[in-house]
C-alpha positions in Angstrom: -24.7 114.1 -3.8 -25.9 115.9 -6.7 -22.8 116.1 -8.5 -21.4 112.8 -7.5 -25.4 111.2 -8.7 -25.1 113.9 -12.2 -28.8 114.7 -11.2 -30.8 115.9 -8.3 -33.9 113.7 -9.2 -33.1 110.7 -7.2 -36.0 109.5 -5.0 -34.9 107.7 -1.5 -36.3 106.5 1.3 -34.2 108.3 5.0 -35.2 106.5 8.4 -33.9 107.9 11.9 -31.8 106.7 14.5 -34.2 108.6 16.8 -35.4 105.7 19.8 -38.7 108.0 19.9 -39.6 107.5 16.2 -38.6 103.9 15.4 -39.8 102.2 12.4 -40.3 106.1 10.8 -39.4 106.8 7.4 -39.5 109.8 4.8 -39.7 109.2 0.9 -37.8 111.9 -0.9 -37.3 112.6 -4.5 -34.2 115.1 -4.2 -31.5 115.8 -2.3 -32.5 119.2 -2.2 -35.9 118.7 -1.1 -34.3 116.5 1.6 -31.7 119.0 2.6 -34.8 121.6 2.7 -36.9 119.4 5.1 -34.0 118.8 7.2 -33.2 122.6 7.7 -36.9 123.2 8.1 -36.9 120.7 10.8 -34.4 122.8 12.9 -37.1 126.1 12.8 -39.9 123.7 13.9 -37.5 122.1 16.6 -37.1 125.3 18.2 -33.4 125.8 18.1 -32.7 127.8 14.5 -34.7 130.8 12.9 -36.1 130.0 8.9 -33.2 132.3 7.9 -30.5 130.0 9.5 -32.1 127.2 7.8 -32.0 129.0 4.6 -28.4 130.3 4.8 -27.4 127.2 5.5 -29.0 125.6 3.3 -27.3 128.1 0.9 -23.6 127.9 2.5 -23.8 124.1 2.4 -24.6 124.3 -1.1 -21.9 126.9 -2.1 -18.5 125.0 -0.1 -20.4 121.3 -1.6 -19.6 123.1 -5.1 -16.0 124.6 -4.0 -14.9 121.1 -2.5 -16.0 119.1 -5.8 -14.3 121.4 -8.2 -11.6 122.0 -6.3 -10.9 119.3 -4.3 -11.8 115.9 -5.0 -10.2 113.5 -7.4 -10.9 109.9 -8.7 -9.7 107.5 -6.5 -5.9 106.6 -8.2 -5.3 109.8 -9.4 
């Protein structure tokens, strides 16, 4: 998102398709600090370690950058 945007400084607001948190929304002003929170998320859940969060956080990041410089192309071209 930040390469398709040109910036990382985009502020959004995300809501969930959770049935136990209806009506719940986050304000964000990156993608990065979104992607961050959601990795987080998984340590606080109970199912990931901080350091899965952060390598994937990491990997994500890395094939993101290999898929738009390698891979994708205007549509029509």
């Amino acid at each position: 998102m930040r390469r398709y945007f040109g910036t990382d400084n985009v502020t959004f607001i995300a809501t969930t398709e959770d049935p136990h948190a209806t009506g719940v929304t986050r304000p964000y002003n990156s993608f990065t600090e979104a992607a961050r929170e959601n990795a987080r998320s998984r340590v606080y859940l109970g199912v990931h370690f901080q350091w899965d969060g952060d390598h994937g956080f990491l990997s994500g990041s890395a094939l993101a950058e290999h898929v738009v410089a390698t891979r994708l192309r205007p549509l029509g071209a």
